[in-house]
mmCIF file of the N, C-alpha and C atoms, coordinates in Angstrom:
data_MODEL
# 
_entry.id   MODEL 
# 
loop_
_atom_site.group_PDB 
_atom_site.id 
_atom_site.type_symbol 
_atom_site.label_atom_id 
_atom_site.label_alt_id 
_atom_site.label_comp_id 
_atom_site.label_asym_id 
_atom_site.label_entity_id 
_atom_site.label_seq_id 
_atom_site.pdbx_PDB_ins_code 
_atom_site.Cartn_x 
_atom_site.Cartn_y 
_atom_site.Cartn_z 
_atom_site.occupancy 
_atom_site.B_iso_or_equiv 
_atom_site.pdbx_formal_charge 
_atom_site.auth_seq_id 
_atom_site.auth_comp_id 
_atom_site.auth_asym_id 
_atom_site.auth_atom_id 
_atom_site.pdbx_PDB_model_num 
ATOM 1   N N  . UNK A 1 1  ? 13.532  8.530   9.548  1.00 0.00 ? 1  UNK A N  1 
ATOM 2   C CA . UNK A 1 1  ? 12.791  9.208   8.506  1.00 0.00 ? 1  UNK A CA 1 
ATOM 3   C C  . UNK A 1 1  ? 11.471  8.469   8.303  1.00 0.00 ? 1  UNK A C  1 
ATOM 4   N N  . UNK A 1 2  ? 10.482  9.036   8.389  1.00 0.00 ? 2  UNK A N  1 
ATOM 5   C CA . UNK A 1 2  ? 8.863   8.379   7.931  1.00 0.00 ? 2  UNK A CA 1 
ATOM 6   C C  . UNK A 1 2  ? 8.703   8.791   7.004  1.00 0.00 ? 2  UNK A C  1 
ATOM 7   N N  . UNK A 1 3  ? 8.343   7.434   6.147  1.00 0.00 ? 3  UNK A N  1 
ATOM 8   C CA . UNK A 1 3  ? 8.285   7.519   4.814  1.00 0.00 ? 3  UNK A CA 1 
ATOM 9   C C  . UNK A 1 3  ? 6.546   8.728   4.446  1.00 0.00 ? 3  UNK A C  1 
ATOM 10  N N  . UNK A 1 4  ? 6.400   8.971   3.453  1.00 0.00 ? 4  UNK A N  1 
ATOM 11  C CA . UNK A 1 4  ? 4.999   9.507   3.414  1.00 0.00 ? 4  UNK A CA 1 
ATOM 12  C C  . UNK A 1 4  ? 4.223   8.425   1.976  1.00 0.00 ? 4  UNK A C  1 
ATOM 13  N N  . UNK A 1 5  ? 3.823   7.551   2.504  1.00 0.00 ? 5  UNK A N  1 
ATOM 14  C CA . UNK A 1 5  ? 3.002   6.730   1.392  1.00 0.00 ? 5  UNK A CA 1 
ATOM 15  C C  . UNK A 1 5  ? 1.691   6.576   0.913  1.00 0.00 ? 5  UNK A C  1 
ATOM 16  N N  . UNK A 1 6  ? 1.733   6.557   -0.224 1.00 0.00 ? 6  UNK A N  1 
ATOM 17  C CA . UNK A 1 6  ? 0.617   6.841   -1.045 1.00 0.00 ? 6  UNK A CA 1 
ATOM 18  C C  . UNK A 1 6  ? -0.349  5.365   -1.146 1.00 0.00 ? 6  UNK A C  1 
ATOM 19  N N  . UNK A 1 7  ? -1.708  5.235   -1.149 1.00 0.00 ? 7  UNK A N  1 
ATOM 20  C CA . UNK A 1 7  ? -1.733  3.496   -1.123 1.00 0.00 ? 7  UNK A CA 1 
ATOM 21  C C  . UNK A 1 7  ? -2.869  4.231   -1.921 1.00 0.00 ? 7  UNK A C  1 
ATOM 22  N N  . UNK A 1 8  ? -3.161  2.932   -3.047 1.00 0.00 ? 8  UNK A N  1 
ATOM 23  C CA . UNK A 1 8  ? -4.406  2.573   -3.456 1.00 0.00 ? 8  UNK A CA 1 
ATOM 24  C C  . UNK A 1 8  ? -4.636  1.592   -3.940 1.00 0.00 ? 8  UNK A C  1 
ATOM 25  N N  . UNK A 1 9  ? -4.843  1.128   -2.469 1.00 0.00 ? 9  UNK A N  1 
ATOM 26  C CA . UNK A 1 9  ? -5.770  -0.599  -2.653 1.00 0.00 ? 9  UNK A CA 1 
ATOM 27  C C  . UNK A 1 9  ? -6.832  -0.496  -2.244 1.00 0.00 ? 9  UNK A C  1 
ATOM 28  N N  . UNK A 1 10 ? -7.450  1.269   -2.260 1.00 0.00 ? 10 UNK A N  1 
ATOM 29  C CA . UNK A 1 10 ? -8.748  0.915   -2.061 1.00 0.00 ? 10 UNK A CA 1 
ATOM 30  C C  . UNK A 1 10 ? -9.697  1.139   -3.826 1.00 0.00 ? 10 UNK A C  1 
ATOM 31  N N  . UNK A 1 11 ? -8.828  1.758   -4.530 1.00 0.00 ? 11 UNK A N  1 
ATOM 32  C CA . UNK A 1 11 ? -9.366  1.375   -5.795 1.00 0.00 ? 11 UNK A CA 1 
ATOM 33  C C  . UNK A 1 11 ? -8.698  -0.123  -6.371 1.00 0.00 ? 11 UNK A C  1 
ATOM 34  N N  . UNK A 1 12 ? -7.933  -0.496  -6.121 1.00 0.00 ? 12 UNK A N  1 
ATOM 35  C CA . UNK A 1 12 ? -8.025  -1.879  -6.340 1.00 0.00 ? 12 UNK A CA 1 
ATOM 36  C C  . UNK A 1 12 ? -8.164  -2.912  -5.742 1.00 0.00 ? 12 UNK A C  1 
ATOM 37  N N  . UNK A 1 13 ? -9.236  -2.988  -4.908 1.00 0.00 ? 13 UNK A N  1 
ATOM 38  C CA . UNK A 1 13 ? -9.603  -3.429  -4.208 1.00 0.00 ? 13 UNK A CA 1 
ATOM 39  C C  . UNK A 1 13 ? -11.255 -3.476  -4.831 1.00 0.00 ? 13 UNK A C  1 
ATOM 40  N N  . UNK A 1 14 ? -11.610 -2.528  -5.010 1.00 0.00 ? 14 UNK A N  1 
ATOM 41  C CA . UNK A 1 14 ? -12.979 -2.014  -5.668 1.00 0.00 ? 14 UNK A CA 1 
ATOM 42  C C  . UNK A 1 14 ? -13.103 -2.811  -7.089 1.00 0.00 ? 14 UNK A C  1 
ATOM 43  N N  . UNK A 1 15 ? -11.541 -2.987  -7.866 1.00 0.00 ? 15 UNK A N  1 
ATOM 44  C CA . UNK A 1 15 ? -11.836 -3.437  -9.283 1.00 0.00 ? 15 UNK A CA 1 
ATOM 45  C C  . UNK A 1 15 ? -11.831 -4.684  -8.554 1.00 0.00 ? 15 UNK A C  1 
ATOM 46  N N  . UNK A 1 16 ? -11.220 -5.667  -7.824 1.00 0.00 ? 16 UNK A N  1 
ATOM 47  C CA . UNK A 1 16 ? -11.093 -6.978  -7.300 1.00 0.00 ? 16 UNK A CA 1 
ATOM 48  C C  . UNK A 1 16 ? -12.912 -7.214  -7.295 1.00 0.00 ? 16 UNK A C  1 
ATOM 49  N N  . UNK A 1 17 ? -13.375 -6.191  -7.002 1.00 0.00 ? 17 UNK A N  1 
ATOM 50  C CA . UNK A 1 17 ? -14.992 -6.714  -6.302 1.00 0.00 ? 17 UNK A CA 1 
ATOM 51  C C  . UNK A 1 17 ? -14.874 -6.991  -5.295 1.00 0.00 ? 17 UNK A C  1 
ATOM 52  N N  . UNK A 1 18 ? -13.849 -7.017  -3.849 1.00 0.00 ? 18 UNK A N  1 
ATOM 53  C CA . UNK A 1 18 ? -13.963 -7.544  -2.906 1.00 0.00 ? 18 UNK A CA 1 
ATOM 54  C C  . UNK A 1 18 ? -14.320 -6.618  -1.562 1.00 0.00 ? 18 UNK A C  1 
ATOM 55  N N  . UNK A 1 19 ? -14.728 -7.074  -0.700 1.00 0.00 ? 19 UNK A N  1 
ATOM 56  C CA . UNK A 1 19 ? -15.334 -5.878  0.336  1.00 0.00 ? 19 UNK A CA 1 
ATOM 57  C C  . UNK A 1 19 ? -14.102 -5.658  1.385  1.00 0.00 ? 19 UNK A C  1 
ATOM 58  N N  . UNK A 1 20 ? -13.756 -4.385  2.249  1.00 0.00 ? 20 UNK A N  1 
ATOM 59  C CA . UNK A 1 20 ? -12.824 -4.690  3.126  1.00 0.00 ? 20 UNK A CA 1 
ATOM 60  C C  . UNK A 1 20 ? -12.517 -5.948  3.958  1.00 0.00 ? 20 UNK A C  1 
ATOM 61  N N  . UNK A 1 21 ? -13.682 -6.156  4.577  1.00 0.00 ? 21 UNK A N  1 
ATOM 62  C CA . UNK A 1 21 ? -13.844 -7.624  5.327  1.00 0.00 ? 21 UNK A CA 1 
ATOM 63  C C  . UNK A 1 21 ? -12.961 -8.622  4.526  1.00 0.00 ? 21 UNK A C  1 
ATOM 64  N N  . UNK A 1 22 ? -13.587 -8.831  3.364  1.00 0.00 ? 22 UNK A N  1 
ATOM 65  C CA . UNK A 1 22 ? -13.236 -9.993  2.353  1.00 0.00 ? 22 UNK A CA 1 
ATOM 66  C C  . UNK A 1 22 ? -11.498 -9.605  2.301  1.00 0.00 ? 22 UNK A C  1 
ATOM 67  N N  . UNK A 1 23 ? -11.130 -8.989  1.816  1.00 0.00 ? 23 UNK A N  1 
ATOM 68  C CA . UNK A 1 23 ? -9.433  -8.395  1.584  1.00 0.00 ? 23 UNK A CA 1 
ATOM 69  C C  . UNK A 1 23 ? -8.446  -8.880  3.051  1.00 0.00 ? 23 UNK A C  1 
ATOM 70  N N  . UNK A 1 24 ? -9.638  -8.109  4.127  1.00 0.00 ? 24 UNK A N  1 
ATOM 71  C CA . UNK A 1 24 ? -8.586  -8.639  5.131  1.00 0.00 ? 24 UNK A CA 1 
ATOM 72  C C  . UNK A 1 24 ? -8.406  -9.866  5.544  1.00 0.00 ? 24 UNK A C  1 
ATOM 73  N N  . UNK A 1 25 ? -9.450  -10.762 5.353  1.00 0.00 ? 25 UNK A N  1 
ATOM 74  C CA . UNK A 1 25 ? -9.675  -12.419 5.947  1.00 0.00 ? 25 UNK A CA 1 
ATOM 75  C C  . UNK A 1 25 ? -8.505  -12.595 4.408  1.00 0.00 ? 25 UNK A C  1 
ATOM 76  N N  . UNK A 1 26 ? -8.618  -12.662 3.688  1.00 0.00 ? 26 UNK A N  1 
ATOM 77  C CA . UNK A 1 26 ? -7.612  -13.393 2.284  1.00 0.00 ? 26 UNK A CA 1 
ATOM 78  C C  . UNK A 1 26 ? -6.056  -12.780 2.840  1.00 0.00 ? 26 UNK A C  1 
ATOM 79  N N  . UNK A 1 27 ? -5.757  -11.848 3.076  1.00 0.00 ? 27 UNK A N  1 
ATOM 80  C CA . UNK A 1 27 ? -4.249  -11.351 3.833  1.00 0.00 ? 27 UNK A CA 1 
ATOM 81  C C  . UNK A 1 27 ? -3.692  -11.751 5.445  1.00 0.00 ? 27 UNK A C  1 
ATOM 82  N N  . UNK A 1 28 ? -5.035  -12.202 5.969  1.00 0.00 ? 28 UNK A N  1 
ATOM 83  C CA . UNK A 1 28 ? -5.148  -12.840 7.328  1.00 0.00 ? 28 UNK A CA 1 
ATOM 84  C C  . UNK A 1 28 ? -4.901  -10.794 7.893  1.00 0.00 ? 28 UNK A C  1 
ATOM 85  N N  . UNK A 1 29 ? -5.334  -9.842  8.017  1.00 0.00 ? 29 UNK A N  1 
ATOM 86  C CA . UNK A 1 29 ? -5.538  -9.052  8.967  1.00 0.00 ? 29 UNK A CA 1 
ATOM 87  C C  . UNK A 1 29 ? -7.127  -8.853  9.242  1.00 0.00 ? 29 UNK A C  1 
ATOM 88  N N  . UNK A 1 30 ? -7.112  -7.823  9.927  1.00 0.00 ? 30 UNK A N  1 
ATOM 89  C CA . UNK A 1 30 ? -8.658  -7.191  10.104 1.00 0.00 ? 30 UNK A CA 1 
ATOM 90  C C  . UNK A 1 30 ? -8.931  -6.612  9.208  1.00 0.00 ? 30 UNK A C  1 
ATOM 91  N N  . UNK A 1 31 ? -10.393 -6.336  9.333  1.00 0.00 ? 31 UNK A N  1 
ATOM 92  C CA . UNK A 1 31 ? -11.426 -5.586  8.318  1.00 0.00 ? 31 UNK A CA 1 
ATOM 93  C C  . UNK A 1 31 ? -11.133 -4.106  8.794  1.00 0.00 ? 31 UNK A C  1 
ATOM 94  N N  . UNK A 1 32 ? -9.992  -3.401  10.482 1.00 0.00 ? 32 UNK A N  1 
ATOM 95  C CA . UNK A 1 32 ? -10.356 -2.135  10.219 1.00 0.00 ? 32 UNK A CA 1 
ATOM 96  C C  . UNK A 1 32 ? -8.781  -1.698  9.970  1.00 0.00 ? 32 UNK A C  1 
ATOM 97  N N  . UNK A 1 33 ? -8.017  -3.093  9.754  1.00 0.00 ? 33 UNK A N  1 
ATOM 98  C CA . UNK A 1 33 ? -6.547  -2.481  9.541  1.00 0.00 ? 33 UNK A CA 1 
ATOM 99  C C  . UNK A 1 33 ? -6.483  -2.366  8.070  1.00 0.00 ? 33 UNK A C  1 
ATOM 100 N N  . UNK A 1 34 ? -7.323  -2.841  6.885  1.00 0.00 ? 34 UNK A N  1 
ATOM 101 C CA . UNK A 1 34 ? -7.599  -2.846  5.883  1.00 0.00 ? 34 UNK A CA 1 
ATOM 102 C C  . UNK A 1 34 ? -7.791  -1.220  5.807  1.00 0.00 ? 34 UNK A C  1 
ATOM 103 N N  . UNK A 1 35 ? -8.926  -0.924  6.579  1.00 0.00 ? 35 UNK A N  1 
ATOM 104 C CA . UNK A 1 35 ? -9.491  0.876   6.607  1.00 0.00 ? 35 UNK A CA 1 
ATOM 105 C C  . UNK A 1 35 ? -8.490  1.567   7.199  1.00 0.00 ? 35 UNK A C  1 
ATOM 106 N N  . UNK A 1 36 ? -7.956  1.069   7.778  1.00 0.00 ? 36 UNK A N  1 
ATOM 107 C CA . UNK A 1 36 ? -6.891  2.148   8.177  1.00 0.00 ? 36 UNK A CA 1 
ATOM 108 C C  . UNK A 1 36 ? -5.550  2.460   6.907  1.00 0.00 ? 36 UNK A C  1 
ATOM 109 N N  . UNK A 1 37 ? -5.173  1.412   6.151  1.00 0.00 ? 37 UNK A N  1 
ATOM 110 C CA . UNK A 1 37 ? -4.241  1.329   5.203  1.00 0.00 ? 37 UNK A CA 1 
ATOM 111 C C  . UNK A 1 37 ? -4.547  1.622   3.957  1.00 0.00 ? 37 UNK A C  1 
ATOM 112 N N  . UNK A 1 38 ? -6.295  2.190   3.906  1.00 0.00 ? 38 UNK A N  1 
ATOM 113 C CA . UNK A 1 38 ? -6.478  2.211   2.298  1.00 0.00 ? 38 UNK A CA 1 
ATOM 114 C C  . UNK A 1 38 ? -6.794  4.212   2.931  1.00 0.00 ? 38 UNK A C  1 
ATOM 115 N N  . UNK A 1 39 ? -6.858  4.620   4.117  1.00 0.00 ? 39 UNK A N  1 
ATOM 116 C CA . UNK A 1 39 ? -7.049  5.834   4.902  1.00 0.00 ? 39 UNK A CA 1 
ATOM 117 C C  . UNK A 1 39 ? -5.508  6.574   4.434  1.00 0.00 ? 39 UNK A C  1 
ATOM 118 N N  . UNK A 1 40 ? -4.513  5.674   4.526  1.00 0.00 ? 40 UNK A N  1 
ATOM 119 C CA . UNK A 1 40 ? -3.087  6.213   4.395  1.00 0.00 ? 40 UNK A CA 1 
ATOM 120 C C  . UNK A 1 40 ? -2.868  6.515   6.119  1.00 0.00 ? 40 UNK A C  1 
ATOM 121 N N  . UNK A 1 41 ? -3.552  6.090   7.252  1.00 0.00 ? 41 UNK A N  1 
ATOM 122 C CA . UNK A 1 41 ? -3.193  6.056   8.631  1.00 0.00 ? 41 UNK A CA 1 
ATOM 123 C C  . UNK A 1 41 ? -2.597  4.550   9.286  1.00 0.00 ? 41 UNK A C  1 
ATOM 124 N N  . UNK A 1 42 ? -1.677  3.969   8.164  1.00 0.00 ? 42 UNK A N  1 
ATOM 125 C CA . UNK A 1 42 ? -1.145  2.863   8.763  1.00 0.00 ? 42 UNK A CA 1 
ATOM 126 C C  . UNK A 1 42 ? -0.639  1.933   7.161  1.00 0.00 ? 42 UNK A C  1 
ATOM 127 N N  . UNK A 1 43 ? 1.092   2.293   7.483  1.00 0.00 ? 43 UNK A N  1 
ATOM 128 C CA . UNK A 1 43 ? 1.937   1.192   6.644  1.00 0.00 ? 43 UNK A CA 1 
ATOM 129 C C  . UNK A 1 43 ? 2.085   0.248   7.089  1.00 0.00 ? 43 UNK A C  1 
ATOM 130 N N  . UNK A 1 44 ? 1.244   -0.868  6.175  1.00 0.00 ? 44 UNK A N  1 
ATOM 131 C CA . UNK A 1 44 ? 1.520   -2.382  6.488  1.00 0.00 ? 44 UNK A CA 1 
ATOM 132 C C  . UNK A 1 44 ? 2.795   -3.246  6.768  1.00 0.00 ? 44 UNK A C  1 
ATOM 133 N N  . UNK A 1 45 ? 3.451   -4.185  6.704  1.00 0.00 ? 45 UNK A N  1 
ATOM 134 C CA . UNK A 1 45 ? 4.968   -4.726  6.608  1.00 0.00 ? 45 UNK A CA 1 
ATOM 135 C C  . UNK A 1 45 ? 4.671   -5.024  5.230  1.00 0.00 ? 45 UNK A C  1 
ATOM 136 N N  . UNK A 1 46 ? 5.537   -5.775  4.748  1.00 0.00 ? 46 UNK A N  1 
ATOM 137 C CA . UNK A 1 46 ? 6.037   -5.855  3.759  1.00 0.00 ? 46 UNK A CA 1 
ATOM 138 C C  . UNK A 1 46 ? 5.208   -7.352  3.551  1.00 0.00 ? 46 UNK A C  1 
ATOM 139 N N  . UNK A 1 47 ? 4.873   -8.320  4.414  1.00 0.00 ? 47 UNK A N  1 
ATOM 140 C CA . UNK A 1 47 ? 4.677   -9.526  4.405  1.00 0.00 ? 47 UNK A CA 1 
ATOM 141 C C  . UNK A 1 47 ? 2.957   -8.813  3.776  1.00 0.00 ? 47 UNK A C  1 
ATOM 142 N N  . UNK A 1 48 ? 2.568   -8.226  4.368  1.00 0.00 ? 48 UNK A N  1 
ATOM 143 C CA . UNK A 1 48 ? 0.730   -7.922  4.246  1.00 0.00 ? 48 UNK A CA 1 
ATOM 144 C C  . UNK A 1 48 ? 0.702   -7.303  3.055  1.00 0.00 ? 48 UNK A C  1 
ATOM 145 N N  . UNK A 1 49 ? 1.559   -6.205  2.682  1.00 0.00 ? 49 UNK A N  1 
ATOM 146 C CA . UNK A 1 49 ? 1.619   -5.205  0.977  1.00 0.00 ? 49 UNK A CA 1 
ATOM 147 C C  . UNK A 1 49 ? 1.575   -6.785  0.189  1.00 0.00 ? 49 UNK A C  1 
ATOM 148 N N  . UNK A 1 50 ? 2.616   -7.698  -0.051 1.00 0.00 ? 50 UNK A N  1 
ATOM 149 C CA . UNK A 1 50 ? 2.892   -8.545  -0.969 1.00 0.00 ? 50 UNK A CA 1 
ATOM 150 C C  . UNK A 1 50 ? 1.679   -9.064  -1.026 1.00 0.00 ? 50 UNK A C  1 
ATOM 151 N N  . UNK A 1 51 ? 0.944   -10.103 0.618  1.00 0.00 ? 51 UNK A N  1 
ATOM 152 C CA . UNK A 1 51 ? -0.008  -10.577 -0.159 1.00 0.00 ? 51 UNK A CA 1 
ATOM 153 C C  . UNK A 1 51 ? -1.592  -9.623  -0.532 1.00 0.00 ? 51 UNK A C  1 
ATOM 154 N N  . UNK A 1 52 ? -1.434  -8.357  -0.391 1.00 0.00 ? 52 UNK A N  1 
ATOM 155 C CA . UNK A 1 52 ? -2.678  -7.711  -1.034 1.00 0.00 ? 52 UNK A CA 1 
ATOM 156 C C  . UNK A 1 52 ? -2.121  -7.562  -2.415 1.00 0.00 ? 52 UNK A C  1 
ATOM 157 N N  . UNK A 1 53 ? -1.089  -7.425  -2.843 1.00 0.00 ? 53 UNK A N  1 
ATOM 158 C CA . UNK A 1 53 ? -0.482  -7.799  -4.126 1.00 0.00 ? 53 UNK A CA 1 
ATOM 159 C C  . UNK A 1 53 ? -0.858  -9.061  -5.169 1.00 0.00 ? 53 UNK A C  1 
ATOM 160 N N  . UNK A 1 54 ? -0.694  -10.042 -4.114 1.00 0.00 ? 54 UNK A N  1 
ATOM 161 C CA . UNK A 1 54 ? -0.902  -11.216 -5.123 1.00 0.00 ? 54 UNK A CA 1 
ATOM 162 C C  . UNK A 1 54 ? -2.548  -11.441 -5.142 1.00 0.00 ? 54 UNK A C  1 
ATOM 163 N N  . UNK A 1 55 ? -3.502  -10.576 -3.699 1.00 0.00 ? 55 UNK A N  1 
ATOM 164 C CA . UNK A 1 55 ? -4.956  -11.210 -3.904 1.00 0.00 ? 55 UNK A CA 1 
ATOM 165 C C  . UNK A 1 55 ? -5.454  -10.280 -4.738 1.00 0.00 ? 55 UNK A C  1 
ATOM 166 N N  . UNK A 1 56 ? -5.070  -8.793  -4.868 1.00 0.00 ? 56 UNK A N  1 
ATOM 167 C CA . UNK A 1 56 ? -5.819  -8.225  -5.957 1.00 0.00 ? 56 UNK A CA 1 
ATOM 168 C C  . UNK A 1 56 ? -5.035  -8.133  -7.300 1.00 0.00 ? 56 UNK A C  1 
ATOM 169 N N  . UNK A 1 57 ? -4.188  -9.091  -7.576 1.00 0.00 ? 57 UNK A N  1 
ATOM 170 C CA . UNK A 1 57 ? -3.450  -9.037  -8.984 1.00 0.00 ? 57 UNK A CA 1 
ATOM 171 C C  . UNK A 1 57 ? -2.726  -7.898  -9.135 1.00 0.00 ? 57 UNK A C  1 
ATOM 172 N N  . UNK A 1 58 ? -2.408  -6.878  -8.356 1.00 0.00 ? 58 UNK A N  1 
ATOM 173 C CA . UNK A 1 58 ? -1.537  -5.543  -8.798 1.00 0.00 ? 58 UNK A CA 1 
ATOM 174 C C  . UNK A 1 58 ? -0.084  -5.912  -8.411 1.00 0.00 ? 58 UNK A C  1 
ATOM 175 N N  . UNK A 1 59 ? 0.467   -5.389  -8.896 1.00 0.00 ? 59 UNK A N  1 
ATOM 176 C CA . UNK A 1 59 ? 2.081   -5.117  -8.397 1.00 0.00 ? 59 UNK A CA 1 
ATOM 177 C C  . UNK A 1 59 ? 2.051   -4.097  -6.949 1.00 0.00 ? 59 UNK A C  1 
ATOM 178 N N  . UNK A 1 60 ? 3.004   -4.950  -6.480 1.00 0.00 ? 60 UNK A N  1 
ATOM 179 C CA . UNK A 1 60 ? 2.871   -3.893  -4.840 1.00 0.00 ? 60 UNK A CA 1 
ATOM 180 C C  . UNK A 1 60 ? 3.573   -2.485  -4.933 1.00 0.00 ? 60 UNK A C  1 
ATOM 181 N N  . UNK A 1 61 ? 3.901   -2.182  -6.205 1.00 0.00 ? 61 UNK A N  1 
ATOM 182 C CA . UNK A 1 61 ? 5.104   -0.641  -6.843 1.00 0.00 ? 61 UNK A CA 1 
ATOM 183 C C  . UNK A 1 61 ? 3.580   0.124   -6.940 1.00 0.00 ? 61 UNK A C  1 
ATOM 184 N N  . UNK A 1 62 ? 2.645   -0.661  -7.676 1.00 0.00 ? 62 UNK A N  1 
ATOM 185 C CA . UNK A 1 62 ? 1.202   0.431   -7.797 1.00 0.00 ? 62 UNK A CA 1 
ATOM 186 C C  . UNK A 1 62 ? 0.297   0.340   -6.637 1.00 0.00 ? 62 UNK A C  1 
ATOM 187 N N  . UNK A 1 63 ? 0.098   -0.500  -5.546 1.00 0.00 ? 63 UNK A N  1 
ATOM 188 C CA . UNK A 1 63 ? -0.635  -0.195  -4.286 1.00 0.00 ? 63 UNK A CA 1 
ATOM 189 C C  . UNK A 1 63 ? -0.038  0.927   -3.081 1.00 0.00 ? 63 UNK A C  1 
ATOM 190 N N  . UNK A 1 64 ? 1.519   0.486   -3.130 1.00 0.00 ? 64 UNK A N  1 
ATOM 191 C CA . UNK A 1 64 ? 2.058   1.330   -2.634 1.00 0.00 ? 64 UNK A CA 1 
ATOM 192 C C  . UNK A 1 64 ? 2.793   2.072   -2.890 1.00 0.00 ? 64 UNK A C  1 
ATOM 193 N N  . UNK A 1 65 ? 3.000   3.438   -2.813 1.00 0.00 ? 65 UNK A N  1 
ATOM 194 C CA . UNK A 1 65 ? 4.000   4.265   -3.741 1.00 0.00 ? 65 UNK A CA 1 
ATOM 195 C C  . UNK A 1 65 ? 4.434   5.367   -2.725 1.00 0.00 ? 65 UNK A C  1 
ATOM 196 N N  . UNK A 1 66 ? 5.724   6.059   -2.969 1.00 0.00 ? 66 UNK A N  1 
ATOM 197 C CA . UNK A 1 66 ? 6.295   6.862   -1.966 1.00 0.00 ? 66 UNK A CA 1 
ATOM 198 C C  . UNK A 1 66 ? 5.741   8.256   -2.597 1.00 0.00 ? 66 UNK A C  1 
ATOM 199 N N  . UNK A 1 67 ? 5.340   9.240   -1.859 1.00 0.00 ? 67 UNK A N  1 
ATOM 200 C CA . UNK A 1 67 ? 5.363   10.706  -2.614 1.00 0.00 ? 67 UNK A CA 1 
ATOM 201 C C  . UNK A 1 67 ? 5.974   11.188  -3.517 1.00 0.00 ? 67 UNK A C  1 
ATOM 202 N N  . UNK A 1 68 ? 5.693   11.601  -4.513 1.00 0.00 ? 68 UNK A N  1 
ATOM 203 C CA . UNK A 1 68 ? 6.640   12.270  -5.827 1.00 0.00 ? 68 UNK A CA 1 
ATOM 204 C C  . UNK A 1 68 ? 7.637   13.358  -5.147 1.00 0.00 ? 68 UNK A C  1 
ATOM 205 N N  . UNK A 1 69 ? 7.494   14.116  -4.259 1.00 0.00 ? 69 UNK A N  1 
ATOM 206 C CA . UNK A 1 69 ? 8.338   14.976  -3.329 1.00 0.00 ? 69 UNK A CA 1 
ATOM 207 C C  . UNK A 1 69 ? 9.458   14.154  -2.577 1.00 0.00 ? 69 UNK A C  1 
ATOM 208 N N  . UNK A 1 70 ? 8.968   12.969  -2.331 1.00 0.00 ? 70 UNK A N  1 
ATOM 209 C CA . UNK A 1 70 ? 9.887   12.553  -1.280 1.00 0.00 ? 70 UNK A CA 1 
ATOM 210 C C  . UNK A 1 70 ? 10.784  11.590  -2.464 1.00 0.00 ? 70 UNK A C  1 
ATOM 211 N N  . UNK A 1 71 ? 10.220  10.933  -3.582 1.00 0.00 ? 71 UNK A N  1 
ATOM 212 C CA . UNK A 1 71 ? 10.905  10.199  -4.379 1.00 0.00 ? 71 UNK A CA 1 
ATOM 213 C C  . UNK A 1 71 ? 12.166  11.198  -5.181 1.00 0.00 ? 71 UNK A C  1 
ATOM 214 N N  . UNK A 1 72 ? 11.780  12.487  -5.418 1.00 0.00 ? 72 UNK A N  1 
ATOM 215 C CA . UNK A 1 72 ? 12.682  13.343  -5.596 1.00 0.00 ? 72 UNK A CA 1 
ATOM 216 C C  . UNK A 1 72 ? 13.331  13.816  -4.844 1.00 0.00 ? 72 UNK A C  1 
ATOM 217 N N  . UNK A 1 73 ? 13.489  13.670  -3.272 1.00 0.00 ? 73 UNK A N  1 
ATOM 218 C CA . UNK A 1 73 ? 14.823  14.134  -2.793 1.00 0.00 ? 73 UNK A CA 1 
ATOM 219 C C  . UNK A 1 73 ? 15.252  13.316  -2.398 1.00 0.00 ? 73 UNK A C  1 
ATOM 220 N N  . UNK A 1 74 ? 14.757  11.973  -2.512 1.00 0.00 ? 74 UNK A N  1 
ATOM 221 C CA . UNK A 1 74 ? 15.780  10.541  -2.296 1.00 0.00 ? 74 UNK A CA 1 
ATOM 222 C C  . UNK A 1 74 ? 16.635  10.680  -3.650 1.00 0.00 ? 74 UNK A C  1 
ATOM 223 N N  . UNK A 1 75 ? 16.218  10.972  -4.837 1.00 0.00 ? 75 UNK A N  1 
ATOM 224 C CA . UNK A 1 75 ? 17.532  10.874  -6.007 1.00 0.00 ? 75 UNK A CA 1 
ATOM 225 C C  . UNK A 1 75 ? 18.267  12.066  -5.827 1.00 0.00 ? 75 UNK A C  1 
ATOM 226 N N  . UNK A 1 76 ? 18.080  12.576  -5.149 1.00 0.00 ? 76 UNK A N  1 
ATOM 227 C CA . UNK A 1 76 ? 18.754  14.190  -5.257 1.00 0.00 ? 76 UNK A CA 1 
ATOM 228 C C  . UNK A 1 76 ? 19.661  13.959  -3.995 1.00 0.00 ? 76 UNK A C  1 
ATOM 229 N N  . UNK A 1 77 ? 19.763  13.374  -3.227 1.00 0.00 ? 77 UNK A N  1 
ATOM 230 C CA . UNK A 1 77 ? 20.778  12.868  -2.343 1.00 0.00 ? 77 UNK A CA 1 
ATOM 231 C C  . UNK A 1 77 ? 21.560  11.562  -2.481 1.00 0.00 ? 77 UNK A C  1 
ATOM 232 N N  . UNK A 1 78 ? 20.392  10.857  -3.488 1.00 0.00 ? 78 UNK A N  1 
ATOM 233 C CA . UNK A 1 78 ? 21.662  9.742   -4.158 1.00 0.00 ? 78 UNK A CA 1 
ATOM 234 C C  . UNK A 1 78 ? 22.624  10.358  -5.234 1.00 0.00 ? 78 UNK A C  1 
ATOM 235 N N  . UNK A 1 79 ? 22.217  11.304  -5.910 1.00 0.00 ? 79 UNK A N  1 
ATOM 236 C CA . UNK A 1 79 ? 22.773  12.215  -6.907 1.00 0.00 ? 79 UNK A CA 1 
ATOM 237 C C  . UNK A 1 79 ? 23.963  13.365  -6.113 1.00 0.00 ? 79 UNK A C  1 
ATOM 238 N N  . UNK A 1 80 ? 23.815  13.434  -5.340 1.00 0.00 ? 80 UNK A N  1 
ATOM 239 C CA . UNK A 1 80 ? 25.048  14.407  -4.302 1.00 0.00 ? 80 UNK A CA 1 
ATOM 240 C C  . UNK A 1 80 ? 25.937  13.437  -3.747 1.00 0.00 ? 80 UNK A C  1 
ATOM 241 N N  . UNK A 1 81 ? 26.126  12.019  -3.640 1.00 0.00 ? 81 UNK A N  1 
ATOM 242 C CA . UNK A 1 81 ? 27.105  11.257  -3.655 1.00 0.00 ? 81 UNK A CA 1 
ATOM 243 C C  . UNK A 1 81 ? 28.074  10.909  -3.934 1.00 0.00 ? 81 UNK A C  1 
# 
């Protein structure tokens, strides 16, 4: 199943003040895997979400978020259990 995820670390990224370049050197990736992940054309691991978490101060629940469609038929099949 592919998840469908929602990202916006490119508005918080914007309140950080920091430029893509800058975001990706502080997470140790690139400046175009940054553009590709704030595009929604590429889920990071889990190791890269956390630390864009801790460099722009957000919780990684608000950079990354699953579709409201898809978050509702994950309870709707935990709910048919």
């Amino acid at each position: 199943m592919t998840a469908d995820v929602h990202s916006d670390v490119a508005a918080a990224r914007r309140r950080a003040g920091l430029t893509q370049k800058r975001l990706g050197e502080l997470v140790g990736v690139s400046r175009q895997t940054v553009v590709e992940i704030e595009a929604g054309g590429y889920n990071p691991s889990t190791a890269v979400a956390l630390r864009m978490a801790v460099v722009l101060e957000t919780p990684v629940g608000e950079l990354f978020a699953l579709a409201d469609g898809e978050v509702a038929d994950l309870r709707a099949r935990r709910d048919d259990e």
